[in-house]
Backbone bond lengths (Angstrom), bond angles and torsions (degrees), N, CA, C in turn:
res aa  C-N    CA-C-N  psi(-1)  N-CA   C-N-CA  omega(-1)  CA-C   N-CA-C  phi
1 X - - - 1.448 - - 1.537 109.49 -
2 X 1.595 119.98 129.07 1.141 105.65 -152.99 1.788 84.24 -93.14
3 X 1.504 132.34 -37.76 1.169 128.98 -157.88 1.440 97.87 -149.51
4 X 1.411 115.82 155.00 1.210 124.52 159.87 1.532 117.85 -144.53
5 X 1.484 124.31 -170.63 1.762 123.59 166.91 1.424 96.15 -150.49
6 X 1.413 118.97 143.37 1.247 120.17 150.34 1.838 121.74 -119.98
7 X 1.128 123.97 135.42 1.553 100.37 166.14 1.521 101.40 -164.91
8 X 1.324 105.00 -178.36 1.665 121.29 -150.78 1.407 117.63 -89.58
9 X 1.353 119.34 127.78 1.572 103.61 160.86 1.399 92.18 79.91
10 X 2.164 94.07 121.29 1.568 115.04 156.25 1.386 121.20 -20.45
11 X 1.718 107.32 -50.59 1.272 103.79 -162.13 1.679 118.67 -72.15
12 X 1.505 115.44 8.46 1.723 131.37 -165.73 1.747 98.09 -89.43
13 X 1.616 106.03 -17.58 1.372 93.87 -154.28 1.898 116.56 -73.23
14 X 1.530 105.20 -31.85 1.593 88.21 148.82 1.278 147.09 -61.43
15 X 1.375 101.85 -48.44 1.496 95.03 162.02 1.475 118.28 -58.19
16 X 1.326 155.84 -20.78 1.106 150.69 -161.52 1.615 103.52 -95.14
17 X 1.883 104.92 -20.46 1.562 95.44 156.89 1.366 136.35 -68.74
18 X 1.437 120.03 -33.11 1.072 125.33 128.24 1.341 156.45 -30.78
19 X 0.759 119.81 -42.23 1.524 138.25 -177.93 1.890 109.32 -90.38
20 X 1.559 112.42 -14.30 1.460 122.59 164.40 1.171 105.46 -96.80
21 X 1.586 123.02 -30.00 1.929 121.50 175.69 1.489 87.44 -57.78
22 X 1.211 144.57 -57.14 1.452 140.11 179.70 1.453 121.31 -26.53
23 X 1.468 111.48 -60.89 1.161 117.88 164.37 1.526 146.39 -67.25
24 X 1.485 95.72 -43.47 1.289 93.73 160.72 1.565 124.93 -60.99
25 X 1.905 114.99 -20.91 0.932 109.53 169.62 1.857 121.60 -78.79
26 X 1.320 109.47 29.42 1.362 101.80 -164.30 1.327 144.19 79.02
27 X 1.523 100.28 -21.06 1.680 115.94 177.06 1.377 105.15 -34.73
28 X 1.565 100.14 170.54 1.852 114.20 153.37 1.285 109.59 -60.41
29 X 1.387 140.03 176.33 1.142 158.67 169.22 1.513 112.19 -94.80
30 X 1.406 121.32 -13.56 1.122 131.02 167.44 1.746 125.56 -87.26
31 X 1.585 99.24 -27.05 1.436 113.10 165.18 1.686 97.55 -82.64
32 X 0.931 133.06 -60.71 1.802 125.78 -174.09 1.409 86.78 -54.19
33 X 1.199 159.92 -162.35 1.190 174.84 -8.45 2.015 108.98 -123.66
34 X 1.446 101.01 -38.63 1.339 101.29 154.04 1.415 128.08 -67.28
35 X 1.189 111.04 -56.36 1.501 122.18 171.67 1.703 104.96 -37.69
36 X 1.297 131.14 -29.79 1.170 128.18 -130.06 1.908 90.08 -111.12
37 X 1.722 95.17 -43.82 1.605 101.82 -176.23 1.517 93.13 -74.12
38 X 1.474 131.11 -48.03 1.544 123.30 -147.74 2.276 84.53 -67.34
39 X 0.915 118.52 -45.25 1.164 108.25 -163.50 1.418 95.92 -51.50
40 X 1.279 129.18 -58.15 1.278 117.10 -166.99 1.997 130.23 -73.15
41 X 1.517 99.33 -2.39 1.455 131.17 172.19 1.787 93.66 -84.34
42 X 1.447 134.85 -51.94 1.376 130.88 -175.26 1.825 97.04 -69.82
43 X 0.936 109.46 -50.00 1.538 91.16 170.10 1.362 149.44 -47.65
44 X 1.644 107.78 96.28 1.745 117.12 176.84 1.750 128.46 -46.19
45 X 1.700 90.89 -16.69 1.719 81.08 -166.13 1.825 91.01 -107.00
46 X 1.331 124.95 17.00 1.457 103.10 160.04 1.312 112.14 -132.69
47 X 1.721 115.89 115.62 1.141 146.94 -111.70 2.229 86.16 -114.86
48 X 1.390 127.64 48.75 0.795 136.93 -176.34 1.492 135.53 -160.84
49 X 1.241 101.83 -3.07 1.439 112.51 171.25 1.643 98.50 -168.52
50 X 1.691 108.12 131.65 1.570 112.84 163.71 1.387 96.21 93.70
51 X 1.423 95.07 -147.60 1.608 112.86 -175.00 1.094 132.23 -68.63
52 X 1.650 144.95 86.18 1.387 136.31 -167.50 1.609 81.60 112.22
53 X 1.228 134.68 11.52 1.710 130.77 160.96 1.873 112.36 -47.77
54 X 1.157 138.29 179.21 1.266 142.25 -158.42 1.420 98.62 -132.27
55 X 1.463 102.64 126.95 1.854 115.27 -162.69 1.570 93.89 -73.43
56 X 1.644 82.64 176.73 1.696 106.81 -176.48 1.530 100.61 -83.45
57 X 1.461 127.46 177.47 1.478 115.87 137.19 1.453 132.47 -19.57
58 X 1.143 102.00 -52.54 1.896 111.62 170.51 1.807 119.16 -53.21
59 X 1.595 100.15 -14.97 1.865 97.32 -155.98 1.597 126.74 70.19
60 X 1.997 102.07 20.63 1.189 106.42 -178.59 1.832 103.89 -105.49
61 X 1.205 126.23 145.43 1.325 108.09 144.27 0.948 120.22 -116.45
62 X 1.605 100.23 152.83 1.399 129.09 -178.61 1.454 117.06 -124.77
63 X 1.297 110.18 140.82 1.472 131.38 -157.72 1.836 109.77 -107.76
64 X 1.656 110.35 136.09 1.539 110.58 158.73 1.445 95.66 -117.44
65 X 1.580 83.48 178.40 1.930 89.21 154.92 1.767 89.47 174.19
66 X 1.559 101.50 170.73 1.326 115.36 162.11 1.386 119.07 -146.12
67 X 1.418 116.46 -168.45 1.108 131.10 -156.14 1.908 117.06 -146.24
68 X 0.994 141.10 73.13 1.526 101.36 175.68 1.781 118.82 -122.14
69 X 1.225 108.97 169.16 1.558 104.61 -176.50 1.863 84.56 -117.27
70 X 1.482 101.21 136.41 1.670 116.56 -167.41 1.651 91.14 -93.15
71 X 1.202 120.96 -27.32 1.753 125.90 -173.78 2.004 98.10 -59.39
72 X 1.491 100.52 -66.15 1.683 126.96 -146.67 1.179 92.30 -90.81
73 X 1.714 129.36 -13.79 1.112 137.90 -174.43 2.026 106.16 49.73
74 X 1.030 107.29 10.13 1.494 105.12 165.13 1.689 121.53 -74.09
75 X 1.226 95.26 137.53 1.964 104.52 175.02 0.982 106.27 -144.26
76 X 1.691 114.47 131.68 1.677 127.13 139.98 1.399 120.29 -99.88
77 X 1.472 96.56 153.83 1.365 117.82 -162.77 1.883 103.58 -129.56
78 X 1.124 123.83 140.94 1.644 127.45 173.83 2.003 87.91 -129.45
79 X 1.390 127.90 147.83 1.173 117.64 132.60 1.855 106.54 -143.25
80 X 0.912 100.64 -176.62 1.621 115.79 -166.10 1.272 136.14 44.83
81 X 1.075 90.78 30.55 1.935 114.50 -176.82 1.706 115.46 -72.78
82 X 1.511 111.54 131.47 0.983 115.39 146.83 1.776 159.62 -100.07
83 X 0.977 107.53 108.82 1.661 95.74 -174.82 1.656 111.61 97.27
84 X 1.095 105.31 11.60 2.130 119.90 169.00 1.732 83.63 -81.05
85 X 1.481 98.98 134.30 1.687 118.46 -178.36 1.487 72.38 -87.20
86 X 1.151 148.95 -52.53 1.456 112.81 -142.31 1.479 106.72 -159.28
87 X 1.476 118.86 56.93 1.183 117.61 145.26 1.743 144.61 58.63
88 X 1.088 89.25 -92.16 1.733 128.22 -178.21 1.413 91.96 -72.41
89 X 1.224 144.21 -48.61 1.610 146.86 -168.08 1.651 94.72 -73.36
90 X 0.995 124.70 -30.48 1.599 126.90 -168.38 1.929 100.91 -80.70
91 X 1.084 93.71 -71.48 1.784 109.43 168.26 1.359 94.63 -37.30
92 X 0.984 129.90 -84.60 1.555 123.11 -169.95 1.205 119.31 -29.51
93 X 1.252 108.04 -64.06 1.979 126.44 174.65 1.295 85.25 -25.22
94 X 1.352 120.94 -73.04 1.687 134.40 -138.43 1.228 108.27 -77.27
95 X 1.730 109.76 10.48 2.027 87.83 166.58 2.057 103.01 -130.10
96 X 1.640 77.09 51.37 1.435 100.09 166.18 1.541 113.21 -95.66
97 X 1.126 93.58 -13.78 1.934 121.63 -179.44 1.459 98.51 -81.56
98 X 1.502 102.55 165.38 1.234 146.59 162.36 1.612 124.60 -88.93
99 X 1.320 94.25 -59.93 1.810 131.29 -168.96 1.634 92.32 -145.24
100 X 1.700 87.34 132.94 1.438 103.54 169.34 1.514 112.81 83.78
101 X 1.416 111.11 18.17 1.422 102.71 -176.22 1.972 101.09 -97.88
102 X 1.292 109.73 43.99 1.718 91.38 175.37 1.924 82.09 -170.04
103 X 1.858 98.99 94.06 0.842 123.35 -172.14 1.487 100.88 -81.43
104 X 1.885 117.76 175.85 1.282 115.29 153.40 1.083 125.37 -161.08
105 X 1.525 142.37 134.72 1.496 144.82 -162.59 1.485 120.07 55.89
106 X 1.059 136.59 -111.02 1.381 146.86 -170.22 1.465 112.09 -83.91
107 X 1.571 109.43 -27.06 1.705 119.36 175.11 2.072 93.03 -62.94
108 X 1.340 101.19 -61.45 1.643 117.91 -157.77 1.565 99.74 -51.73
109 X 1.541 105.06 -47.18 1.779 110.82 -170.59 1.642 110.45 -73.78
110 X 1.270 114.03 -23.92 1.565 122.25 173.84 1.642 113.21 -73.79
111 X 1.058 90.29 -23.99 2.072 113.75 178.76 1.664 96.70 -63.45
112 X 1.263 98.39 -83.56 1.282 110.06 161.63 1.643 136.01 -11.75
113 X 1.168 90.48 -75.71 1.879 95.85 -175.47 1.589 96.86 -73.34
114 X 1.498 135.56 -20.44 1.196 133.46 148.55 1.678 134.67 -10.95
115 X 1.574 79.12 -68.96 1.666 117.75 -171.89 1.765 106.78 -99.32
116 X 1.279 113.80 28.37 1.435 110.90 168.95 1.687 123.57 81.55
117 X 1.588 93.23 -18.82 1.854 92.48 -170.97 1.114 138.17 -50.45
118 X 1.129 139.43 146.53 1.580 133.24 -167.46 1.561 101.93 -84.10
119 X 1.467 97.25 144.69 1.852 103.63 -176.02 1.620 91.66 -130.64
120 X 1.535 102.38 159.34 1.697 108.84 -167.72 1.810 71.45 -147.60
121 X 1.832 95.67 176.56 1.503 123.09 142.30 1.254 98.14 -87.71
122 X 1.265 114.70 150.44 1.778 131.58 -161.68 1.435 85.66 -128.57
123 X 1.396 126.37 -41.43 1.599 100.54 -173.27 1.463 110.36 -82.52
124 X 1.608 93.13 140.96 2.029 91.67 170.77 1.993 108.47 -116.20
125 X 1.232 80.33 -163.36 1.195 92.19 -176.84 1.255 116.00 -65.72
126 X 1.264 123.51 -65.81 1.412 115.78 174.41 2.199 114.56 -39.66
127 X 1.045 87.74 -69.67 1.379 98.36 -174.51 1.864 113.93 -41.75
128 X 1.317 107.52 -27.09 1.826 115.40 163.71 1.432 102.13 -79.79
129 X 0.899 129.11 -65.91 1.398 117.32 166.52 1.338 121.93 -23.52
130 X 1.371 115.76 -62.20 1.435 114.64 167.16 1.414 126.55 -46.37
131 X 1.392 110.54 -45.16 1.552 124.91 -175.76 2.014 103.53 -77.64
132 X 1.020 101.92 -16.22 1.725 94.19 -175.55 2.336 93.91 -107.57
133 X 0.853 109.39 -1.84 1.088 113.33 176.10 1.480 114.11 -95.69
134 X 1.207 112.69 -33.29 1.485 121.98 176.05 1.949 101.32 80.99
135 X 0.995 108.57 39.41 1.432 110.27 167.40 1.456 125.97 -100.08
136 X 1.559 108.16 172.22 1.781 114.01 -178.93 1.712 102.88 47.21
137 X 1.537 114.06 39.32 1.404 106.43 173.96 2.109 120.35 -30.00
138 X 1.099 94.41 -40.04 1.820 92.38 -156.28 1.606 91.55 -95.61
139 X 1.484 149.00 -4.10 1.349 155.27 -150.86 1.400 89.86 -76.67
140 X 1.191 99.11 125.69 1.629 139.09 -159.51 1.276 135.00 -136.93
141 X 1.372 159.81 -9.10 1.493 135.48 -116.92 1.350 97.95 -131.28
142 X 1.622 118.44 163.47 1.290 112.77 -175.55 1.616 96.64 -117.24
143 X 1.149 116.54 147.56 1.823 112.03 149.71 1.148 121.22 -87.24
144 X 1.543 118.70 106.07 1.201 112.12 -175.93 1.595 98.36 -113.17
145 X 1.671 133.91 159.52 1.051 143.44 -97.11 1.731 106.59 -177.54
146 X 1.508 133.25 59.97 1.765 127.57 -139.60 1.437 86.45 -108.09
147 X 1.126 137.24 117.10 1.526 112.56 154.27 1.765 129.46 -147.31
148 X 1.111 129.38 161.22 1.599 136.21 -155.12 1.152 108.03 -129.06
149 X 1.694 123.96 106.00 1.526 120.92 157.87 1.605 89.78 -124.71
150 X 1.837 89.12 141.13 1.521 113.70 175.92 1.657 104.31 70.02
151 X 1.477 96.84 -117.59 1.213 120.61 175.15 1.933 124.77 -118.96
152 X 1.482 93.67 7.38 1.788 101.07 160.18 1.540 108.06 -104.39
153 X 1.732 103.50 148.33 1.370 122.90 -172.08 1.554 89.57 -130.14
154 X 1.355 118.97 153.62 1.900 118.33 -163.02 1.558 75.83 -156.60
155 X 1.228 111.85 152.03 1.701 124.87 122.32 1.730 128.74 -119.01
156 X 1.083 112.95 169.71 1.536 122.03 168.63 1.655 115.18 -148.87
157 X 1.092 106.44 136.54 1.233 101.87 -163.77 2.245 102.30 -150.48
158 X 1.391 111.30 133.06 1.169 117.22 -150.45 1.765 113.98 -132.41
159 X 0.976 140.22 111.40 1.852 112.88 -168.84 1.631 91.09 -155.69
160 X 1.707 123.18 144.42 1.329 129.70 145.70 1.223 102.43 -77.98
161 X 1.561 134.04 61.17 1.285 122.66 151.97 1.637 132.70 41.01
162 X 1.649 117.81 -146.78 1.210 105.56 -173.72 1.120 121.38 -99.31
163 X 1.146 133.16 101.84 1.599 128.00 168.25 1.429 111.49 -5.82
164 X 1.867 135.88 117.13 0.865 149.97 146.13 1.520 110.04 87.63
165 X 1.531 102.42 20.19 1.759 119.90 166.61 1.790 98.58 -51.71
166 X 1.171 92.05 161.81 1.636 114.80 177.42 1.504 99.21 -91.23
167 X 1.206 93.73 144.15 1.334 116.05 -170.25 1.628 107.61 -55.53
168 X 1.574 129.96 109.92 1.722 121.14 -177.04 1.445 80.09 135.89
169 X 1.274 120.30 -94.73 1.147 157.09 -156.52 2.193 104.84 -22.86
170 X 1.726 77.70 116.03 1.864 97.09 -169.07 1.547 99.88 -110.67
171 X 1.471 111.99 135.47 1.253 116.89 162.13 1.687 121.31 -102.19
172 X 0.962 110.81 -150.10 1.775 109.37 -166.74 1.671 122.19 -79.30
173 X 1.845 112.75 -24.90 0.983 119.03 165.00 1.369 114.57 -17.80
174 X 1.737 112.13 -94.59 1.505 101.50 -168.78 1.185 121.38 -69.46
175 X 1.348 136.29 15.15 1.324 123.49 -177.68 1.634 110.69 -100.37
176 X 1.694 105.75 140.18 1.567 107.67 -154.62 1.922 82.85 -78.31
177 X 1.190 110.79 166.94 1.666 129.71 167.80 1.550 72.16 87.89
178 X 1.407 141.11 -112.31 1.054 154.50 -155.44 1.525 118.94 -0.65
179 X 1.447 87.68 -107.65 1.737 116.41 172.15 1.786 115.68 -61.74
180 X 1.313 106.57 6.52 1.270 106.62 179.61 1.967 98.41 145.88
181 X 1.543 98.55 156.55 1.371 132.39 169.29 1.223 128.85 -171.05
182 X 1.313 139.73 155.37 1.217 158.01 -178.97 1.452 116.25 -163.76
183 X 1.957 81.66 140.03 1.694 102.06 -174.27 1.711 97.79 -141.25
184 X 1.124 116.33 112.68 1.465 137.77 -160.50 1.622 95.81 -50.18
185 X 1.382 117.13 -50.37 0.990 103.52 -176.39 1.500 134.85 -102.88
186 X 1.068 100.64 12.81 1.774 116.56 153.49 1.608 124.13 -100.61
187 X 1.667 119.59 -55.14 0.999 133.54 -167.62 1.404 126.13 134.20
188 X 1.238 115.16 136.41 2.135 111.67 170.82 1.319 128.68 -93.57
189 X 1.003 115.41 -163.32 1.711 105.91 -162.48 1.853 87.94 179.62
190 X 1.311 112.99 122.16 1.362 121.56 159.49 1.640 104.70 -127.54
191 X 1.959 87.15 158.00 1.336 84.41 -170.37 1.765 103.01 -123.59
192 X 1.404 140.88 -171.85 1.240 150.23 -127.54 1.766 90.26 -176.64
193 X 1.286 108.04 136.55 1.610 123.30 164.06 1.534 125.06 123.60
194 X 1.253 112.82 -160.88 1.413 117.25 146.45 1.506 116.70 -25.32
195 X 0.900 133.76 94.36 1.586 141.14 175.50 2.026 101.80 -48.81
196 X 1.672 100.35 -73.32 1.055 109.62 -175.08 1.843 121.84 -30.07
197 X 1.195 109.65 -32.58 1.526 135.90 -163.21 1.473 118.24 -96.46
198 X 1.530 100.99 -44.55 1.479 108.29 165.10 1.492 116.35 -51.30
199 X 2.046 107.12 -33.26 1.466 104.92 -153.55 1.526 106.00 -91.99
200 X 0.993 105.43 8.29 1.821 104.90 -174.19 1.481 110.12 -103.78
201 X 1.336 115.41 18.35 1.347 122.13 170.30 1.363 114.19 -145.18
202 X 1.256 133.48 13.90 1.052 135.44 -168.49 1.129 111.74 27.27
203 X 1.532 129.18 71.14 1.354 131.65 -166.40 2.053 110.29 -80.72
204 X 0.843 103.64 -20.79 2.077 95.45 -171.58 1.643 89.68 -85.82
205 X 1.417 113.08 -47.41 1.282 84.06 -172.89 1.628 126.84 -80.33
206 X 1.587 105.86 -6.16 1.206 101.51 -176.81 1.914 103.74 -73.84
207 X 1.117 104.60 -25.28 1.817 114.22 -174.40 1.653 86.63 -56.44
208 X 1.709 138.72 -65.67 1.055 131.14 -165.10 1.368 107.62 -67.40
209 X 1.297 127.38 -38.45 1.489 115.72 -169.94 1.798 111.03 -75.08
210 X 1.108 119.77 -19.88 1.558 116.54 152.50 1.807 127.31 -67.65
211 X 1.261 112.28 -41.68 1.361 110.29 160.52 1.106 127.53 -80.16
212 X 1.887 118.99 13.43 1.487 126.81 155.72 1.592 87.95 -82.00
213 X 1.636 135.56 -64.28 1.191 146.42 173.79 1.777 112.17 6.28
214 X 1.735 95.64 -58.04 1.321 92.54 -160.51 1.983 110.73 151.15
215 X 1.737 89.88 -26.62 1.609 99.29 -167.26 1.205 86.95 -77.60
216 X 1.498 103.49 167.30 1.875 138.56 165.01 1.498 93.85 -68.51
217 X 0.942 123.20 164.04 1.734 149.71 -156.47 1.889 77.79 -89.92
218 X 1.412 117.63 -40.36 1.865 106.14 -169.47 1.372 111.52 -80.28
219 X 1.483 103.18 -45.57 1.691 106.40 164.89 1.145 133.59 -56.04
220 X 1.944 104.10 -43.07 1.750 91.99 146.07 1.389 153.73 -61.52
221 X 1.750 103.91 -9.26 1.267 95.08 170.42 1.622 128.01 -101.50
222 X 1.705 81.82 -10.14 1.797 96.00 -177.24 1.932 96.27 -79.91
223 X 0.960 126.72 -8.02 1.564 130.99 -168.88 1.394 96.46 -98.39
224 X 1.374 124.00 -56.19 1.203 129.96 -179.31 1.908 115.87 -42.86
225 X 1.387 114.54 -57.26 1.455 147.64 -122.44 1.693 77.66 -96.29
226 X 1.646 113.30 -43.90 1.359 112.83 -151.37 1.619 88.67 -87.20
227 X 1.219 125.62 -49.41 1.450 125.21 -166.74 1.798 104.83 -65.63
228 X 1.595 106.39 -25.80 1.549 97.47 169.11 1.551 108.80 -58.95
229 X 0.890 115.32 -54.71 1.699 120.88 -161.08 1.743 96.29 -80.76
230 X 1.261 136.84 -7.90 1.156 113.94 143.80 1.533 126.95 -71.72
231 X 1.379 111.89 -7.75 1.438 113.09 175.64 1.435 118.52 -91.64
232 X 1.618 96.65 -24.53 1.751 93.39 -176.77 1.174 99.41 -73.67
233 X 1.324 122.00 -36.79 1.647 122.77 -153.49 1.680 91.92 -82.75
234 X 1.169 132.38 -18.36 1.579 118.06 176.20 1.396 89.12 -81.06
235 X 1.468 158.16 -46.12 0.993 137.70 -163.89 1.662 110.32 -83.57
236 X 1.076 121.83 -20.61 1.484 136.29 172.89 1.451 96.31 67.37
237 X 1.763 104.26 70.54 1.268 113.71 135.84 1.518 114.20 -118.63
238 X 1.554 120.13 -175.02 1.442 128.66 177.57 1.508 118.08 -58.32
239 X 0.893 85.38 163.89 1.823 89.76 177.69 1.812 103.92 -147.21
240 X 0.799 103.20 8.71 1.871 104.25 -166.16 1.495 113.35 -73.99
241 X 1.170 123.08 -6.35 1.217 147.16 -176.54 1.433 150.34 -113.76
242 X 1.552 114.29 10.24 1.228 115.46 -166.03 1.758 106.27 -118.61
243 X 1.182 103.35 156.17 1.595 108.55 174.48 1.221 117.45 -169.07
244 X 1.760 127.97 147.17 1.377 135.24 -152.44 1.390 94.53 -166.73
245 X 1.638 78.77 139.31 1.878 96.08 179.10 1.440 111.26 -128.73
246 X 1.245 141.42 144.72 1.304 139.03 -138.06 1.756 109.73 -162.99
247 X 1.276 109.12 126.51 1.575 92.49 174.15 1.397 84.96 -121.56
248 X 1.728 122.19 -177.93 1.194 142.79 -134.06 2.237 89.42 -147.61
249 X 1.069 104.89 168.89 2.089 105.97 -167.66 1.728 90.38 -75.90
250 X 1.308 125.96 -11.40 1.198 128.46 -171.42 1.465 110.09 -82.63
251 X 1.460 103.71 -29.43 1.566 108.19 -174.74 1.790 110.83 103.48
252 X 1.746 104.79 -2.97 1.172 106.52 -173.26 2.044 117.80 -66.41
253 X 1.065 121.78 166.66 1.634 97.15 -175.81 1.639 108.65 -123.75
254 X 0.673 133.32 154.71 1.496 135.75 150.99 1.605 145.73 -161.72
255 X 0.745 145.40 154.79 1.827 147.08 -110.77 1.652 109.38 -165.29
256 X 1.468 104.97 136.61 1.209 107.59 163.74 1.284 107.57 -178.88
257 X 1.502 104.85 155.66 1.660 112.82 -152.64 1.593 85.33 -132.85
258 X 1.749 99.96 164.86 1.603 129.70 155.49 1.678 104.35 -78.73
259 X 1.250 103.53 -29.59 1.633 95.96 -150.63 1.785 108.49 -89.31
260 X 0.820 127.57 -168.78 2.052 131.91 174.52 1.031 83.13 -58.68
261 X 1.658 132.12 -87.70 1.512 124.54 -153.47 1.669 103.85 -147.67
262 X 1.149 102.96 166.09 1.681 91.50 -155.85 1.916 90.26 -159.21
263 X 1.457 114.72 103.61 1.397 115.73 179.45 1.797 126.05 -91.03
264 X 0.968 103.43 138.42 1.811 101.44 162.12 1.593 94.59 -141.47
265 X 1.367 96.71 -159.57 1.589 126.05 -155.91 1.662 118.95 -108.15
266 X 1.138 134.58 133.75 1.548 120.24 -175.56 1.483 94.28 -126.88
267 X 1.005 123.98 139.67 1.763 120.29 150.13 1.950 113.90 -150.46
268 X 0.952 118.65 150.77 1.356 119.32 173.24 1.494 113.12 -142.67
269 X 1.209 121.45 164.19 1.802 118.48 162.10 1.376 135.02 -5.08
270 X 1.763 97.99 -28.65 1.392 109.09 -160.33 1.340 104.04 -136.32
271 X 1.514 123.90 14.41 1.048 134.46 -177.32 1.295 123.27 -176.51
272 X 1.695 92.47 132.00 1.691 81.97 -162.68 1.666 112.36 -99.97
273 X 1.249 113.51 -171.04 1.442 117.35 -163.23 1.376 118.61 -53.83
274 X 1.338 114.51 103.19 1.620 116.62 -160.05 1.796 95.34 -110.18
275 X 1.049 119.07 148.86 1.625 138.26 150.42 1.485 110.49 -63.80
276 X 1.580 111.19 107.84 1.209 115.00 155.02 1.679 109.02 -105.41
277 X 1.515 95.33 163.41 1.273 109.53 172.95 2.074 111.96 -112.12
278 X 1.122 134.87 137.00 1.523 111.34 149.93 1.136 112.39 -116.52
279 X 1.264 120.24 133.87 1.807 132.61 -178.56 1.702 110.01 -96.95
280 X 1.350 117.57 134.39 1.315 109.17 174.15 1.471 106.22 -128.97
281 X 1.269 115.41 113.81 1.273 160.09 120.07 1.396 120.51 -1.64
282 X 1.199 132.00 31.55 1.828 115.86 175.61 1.596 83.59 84.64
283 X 1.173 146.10 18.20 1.266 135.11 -174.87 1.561 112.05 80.08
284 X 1.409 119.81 35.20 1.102 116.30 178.11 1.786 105.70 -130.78
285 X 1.181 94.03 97.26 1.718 94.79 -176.48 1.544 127.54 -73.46
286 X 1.438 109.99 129.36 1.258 104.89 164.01 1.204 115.23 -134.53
287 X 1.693 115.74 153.75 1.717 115.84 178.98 1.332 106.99 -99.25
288 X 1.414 113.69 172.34 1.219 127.58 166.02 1.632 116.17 -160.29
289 X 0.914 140.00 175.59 1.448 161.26 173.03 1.376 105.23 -79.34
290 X 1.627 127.38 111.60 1.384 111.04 -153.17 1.516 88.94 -85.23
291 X 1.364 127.67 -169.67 1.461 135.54 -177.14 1.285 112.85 -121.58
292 X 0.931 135.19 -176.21 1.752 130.14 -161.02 1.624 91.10 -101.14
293 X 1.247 114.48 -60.90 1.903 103.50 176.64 1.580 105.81 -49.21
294 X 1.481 134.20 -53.97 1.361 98.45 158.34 1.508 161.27 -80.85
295 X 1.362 103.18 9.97 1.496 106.64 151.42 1.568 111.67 -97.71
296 X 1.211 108.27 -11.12 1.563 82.23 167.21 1.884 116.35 -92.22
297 X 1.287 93.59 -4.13 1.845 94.24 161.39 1.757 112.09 -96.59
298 X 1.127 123.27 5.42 1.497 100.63 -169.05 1.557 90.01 -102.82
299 X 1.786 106.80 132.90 1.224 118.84 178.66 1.443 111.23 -100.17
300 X 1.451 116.65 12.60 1.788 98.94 177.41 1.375 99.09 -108.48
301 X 1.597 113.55 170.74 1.499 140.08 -168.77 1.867 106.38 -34.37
């Protein structure tokens, strides 16, 4: 397989048309995978990462994101940022570093206007509306961003966090092991949800450090996913919420959620950007090819 992409959530599937025009055009894998998150960060109508993102308590939003290369093992990280149009371009910059590549708040945005980046107001109208309405209390999701040319594996991964978080307050996105990792020659794994929940298990990297183990990229995540939620449930927090998508050095992919069913995007060389679904079962996951009556019924991001 010469190339592939994986990433999260219905709402990835334009950008993920994009972000394969990249490839097929030959690009880096680092230009497709940006291209792929910033499109979905310029987008007003999905109310979870970027522009038209979902305010803090304050009615502010604030932005993370990351970056890593699984080859160079380099990562940048931005979180609690305000008013960066685009995130993911900043993180990237930042694993030009050594030290200091996983900035935060006023350090990250000073980085920024440093290095030329474009700054906007990120909140719109709709999205104040939302925040003075007190709606989509739990609205959440990350775009995360997996992908494989040759023999490099990258992620990027981008989210305004939790709807009506306290002002500071970082979830798992930018944090490396957590919200995502990659190691070129095993495979990465980012994850989607509850931030707080993801981070008490170091869940992406534990998905890769089992498919160093020996498991398939599916067994690692169905092994992973289940031993998380034996940990939340010994600590007796939630679990209703988490999900991670993962490819393997082969380019192979695999998925698994807390929730009923939980979609992202697959495409490779030989296939282009298709809608998957994964359904969980009593904790027993299975994928499928979603169907047009269900994406035209699924109402989240």
């Amino acid at each position: 397989m010469q190339y592939c992409l994986l990433s999260t959530w219905k709402m990835s599937y334009t950008a993920m048309e994009k972000a394969y025009q990249e490839l097929l055009a030959d690009k880096p894998l680092e230009d497709a995978i940006i291209h792929g998150v910033t499109t979905v960060e310029n987008d007003e109508n999905i109310h979870s990462v970027g522009y038209g993102g979902l305010p803090n308590l304050n009615g502010e939003v604030f932005l993370d994101a990351a970056f890593m290369n699984g080859s160079t093992m380099r990562y940048g990280a931005i979180s609690s940022v305000k008013d960066i149009k685009n995130p993911i371009k900043v993180a990237y910059k930042l694993t030009e570093r050594i030290l200091n590549c996983y900035l935060t708040a006023e350090g990250a945005e000073e980085y920024a206007r440093d290095n030329g980046f474009e700054f906007q107001k990120m909140l719109t109208n709709e999205a104040e509306k939302r925040w003075s309405d007190k709606v989509d209390e739990k609205g959440h999701d990350t775009v995360c961003f997996i992908g494989k040319k040759a023999n490099d594996i990258m992620v990027g991964v981008s989210t305004s966090g939790l709807f009506m978080k306290e002002k500071g307050r970082v979830g798992d996105t930018p944090i490396i092991g957590a919200g995502y990792y990659a190691d070129s020659l095993v495979g990465a794994c980012a994850a989607t949800g509850i931030g707080e929940n993801i981070m008490r298990g170091c869940l992406s990297y534990h998905v890769v450090s089992l498919m160093k183990s020996g498991l398939t990229v599916q067994q690692a995540c169905n092994k992973a996913l289940i031993e998380h939620i034996e940990l939340l449930t010994r600590g007796q927090f939630t679990t209703e919420d988490i999900s991670i998508i993962a490819i393997d050095s082969d380019g192979n992919f695999g998925a698994a959620t807390t929730k009923k069913a939980f979609p992202f995007v697959y495409a490779n060389d030989k296939k282009r950007p298709t809608l998957m679904v994964a359904y969980n079962n009593d904790n027993r996951i299975e994928i499928v090819e979603a169907s047009f009556e269900w994406a035209e019924n699924y109402k989240g991001d």
